[in-house]
Structure formats: structure tokens, C-alpha cells
N, C-alpha and C positions, 0 to 999 in steps of 0.2 A: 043637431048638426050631423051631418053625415061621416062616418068612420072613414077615414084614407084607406084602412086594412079589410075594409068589407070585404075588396076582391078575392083578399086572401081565404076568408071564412068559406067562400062560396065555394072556393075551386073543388070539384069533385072529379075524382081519379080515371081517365077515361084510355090509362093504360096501366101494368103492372110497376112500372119501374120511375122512379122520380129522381129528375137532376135540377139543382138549384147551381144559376149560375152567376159569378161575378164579375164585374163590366168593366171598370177601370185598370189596368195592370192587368187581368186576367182576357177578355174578350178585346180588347183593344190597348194599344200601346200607347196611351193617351195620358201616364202615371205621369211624366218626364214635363210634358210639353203643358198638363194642367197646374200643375207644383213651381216646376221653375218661370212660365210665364202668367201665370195668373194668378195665384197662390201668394207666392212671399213676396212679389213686389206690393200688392195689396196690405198683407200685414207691415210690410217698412210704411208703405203712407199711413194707411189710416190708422197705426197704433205708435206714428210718431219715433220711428226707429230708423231715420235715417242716420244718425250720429253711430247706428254703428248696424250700419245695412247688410255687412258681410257677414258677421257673425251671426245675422236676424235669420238670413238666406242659407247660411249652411245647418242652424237648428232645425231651420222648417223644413230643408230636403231630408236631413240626418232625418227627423220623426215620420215626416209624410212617405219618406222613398226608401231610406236606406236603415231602417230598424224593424226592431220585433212589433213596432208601431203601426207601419205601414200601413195606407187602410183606414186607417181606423175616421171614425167622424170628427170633421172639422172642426168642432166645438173644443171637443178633449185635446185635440191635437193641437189649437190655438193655446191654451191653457199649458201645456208641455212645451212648447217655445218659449213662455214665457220664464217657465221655470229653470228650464236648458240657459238661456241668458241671463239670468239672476245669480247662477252659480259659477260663473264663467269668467276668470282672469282678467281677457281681456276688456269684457262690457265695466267690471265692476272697477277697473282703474280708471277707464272712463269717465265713470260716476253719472252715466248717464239712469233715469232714472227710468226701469222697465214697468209697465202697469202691473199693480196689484191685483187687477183683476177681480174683487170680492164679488162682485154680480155675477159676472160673468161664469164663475165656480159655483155660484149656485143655481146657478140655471143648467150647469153643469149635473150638479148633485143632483137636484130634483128628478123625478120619473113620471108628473102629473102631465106635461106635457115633452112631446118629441123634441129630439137635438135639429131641428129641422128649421127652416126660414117660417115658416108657421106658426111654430111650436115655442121662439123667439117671439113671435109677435101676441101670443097670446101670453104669455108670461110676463111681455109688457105691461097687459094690461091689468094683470096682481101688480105689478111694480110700476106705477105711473111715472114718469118724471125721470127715471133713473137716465143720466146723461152717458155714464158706460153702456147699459142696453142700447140703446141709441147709437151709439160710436157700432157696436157689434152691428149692428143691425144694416149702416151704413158698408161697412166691410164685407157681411156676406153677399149683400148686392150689389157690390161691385165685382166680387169675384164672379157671382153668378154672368155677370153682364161681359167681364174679362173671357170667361170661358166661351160662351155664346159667340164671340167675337173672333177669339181665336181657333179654336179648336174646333177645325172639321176637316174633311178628307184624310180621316187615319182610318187607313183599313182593320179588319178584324187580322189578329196572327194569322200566319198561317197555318192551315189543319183547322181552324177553328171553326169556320163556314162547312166543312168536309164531313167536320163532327158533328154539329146541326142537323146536318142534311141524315146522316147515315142514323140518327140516334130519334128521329121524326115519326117514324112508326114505332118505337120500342118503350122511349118514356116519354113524360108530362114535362115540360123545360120550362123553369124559370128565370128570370133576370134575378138576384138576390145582391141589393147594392145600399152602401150609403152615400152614393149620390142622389142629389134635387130629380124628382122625375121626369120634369123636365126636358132635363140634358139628358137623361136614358133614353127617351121617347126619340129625341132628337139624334140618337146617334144608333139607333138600333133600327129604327127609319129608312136614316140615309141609305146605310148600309145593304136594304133588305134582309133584315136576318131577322127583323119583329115577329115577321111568321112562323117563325118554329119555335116562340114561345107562348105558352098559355096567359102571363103574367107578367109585365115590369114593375119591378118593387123596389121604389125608393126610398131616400132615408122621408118620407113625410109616411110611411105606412109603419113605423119601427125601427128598431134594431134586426141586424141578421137571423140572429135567433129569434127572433118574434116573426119573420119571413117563414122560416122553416117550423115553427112551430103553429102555425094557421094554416097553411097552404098544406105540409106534407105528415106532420105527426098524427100518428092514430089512424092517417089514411092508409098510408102502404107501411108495408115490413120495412123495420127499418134498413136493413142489409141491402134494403131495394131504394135505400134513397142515399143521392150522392151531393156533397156538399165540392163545387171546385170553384179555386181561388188562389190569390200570389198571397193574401197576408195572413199572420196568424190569428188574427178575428175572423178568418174565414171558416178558418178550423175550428177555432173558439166555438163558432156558431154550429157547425156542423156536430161538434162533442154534445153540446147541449143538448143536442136532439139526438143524440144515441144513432149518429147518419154517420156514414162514411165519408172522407176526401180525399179530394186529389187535388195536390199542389199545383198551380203553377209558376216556377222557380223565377224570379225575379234576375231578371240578366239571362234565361234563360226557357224565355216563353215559348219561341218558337220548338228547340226542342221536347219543351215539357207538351207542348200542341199535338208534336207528332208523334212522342210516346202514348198517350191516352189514345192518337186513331186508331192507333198500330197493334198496342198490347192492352191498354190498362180500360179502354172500351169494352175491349171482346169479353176481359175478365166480370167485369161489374156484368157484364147484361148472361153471362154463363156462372154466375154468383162462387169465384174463386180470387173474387179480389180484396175482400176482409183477412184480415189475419197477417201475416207473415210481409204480405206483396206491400198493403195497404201502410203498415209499419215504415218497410223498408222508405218506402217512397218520404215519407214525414219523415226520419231521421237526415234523410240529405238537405229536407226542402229547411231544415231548421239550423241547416250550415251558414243559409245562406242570409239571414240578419240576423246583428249582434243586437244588444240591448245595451250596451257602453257606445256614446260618441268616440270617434278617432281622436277628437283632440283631448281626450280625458284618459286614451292611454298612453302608457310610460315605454 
């Protein structure tokens, strides 16, 4: 069977400098309109939570948009809704009853195969019959089919295309995402922007850090590779590889676009942006999601 992350193994360094980049919330504005339209209506049908649809829809933006979560793959973050509404006042006077989910947590746990529509279907097939896999299974192709449907014509931020262009002769550019490749391909396409990367890597080739760990470790200095993203798995991933980031601040892309053309570009490619600059920037960007939901404070 052919590896999804081969392209990754193959890529070889055909400039000094390496920037891995992230596509949803970061390269395009697309967090809002994938989450609140295709996202959580998806989880109230197909896991049977209409009875209490409001509270289904503010866990799944709280985890998918608006926490230290953000980002993060569908699988775990389905599994975090679940748990966000078990604990929850209003679901539990309810009595409505939220999925237990056991399958679906260990498909979670396991690492033999990807958190991917794939990676689902071969897990399947260790697990025949399991009618929760099955429900999962039904749910991420409809989201898949919801976003296909919905989402297209959202421009990249702006500065973002500006940054591409200026950063084309200097380093190697990757897509570094856990989105379907799919809809990477599909929107990195539309756009024109596919050509100023080497790479699009979706969640069927890994985790993040397994992106940056094939593609750029061992190949360049690390100080020379750049991890940039809106959530903190972006950073997550970028730490693991001993790489540098640069945030892009959630509510706040367009200016975080134009500070990287403008200052924190010039820094990384004249190697003064590690240390002090690189800090500062993570200490704001980590202002900006809480890890408490609003309705659980006092």
C-alpha cells in the first residue's frame, strides 16, 4: 500500500530556509464559515442532539474556534463536545442522553492508523460491525460533502498572497494542515497560491508534527525552519521539531498577516527572529484562547 507521507520523505531542500504553513484559520478565513455551517449542524444530526442543539453548537465553536483547542483534528474535537455536554447543567437536566462514544475513543487512542476518513475506514475493518464506526463514518462524509458545498470563494488574508510571493525565492513552503487533502487541494487551487508550495499535507499524511518531521527535520537548521498558524497545535507541532513560530492571532489575522510581511519576515530570513521577538509574539498570541468555556465561568 502506498504511504500518504511519502511526499514528505522525498522532499529535498532546494533552498536554505523552511516555512510550514497552516491553511484553515491561518491562510484563509474559512475557520467560521467551516465550523458554524458545516461542522455542528452535522454533529446535532448525525449524533442525534437535536434536544439540545444550542448547547451542541456553542461546545463545538467553544472547542473548534474559540479555545486552546482550536485546530485541532476532528476526531478528538468530536470526542471534547461530547464531554463539554455531559458536564453541562443545562444538557444534563435535560436528561437528554449524550453518546458514550467508546469506539470512537479508541480509534481516538490508537496511533496504527491516521485520525483521517482512511484511517476510519481501515480501523473499520479490525472492528467489523461496529454500528458507532459506522454513524462516525456517516458524519465525516457529510461534513466533508457540507464543506465542498459550501465553502469556496474565501480569499486568502490579506498580506498572505504578498508573503508567498516575496518568500518564493528564499524558502521551501508547505501547506502543514489537518484538513481532508482534498479540500486543501481544492482551495489552494482555486486560489492560485498552490504554486508557491512544494507540498500539501493533509490530515491523511499525519499529524502536524509528523508533517514537520519528514519534510523539514534533519534537513535544514532548525532556526531556519518556521512553523506559522492561529492554534496552539500549530505551535505544539512546530516545539516538537525544535522550529520556530509565528502566530496567527485569531480575530486578528489580518493584522498578524501584515506584521509577518512587514517585520517578522525580514527577521526570520536575516536570522534575528528566535529569542526575545519569537517569545514576545507567543505570549500575546496565548492571550488570545482561554481553555475554560464562558459558561463555566463565575
Amino acid at each position: 500500500m502506498t504511504d500518504p507521507a511519502q511526499p514528505l520523505r522525498d522532499l529535498q531542500p532546494e533552498h536554505e530556509f523552511f516555512i510550514g504553513i497552516d491553511s484553515d484559520g491561518c491562510a484563509f478565513d474559512t475557520m467560521e464559515v467551516k465550523h458554524k455551517e458545516c461542522f455542528a449542524p452535522n454533529i446535532i444530526k448525525y449524533w442525534n442532539l437535536q434536544a439540545v442543539s444550542k448547547y451542541a453548537r456553542e461546545a463545538a465553536e467553544f472547542v473548534n474556534l474559540y479555545s486552546k483547542w482550536r485546530g485541532v483534528n476532528r476526531w478528538p474535537a468530536l470526542v471534547m463536545v461530547f464531554d463539554l455536554l455531559n458536564e453541562r447543567d443545562e444538557v444534563i437536566r435535560r436528561k437528554v442522553t449524550i453518546p458514550a462514544a467508546k469506539s470512537l475513543r479508541a480509534f481516538v487512542a490508537q496511533d496504527k492508523h491516521p485520525h483521517s476518513d482512511a484511517g476510519l475506514k481501515a480501523y473499520m475493518q479490525d472492528h467489523p460491525g461496529d454500528p458507532e464506526l459506522a454513524q462516525a463514518l456517516a458524519w465525516t462524509t457529510a461534513v466533508n460533502a457540507s464543506v465542498a458545498d459550501m465553502v469556496h470563494g474565501v480569499p486568502p488574508f490579506p498580506y498572505m498572497r504578498e508573503s508567498l510571493e516575496a518568500m518564493s525565492g528564499q524558502a521551501d513552503m508547505m501547506v502543514v494542515s489537518a484538513t481532508p487533502c482534498a479540500a486543501l487541494e481544492k482551495e489552494w487551487h482555486e486560489h492560485d497560491i498552490a504554486q508557491y508550495v512544494r507540498v500539501i499535507a493533509g490530515q491523511e499524511m499525519g499529524k502536524k508534527a509528523v508533517h514537520l518531521e519528514l519534510a523539514a527535520a534533519g534537513k535544514y537548521d532548525p532556526n531556519k525552519i518556521l512553523m506559522m498558524g492561529d492554534a496552539p497545535g500549530d505551535m505544539k507541532a512546530a516545539k516538537a521539531n525544535n522550529a520556530l513560530f509565528y502566530p496567527i492571532n485569531p480575530g486578528a489575522e489580518e493584522q498578524s498577516w501584515q506584521r509577518f510581511y512587514e517585520e517578522a519576515m525580514p527577521r526570520f530570513f536575516a536570522g534575528t527572529y528566535a529569542g526575545e521577538y519569537e517569545a514576545s509574539l507567543i505570549a500575546e498570541f496565548e492571550t488570545y484562547l482561554p481553555d475554560t468555556p464562558p459558561w463555566k465561568k463565575k
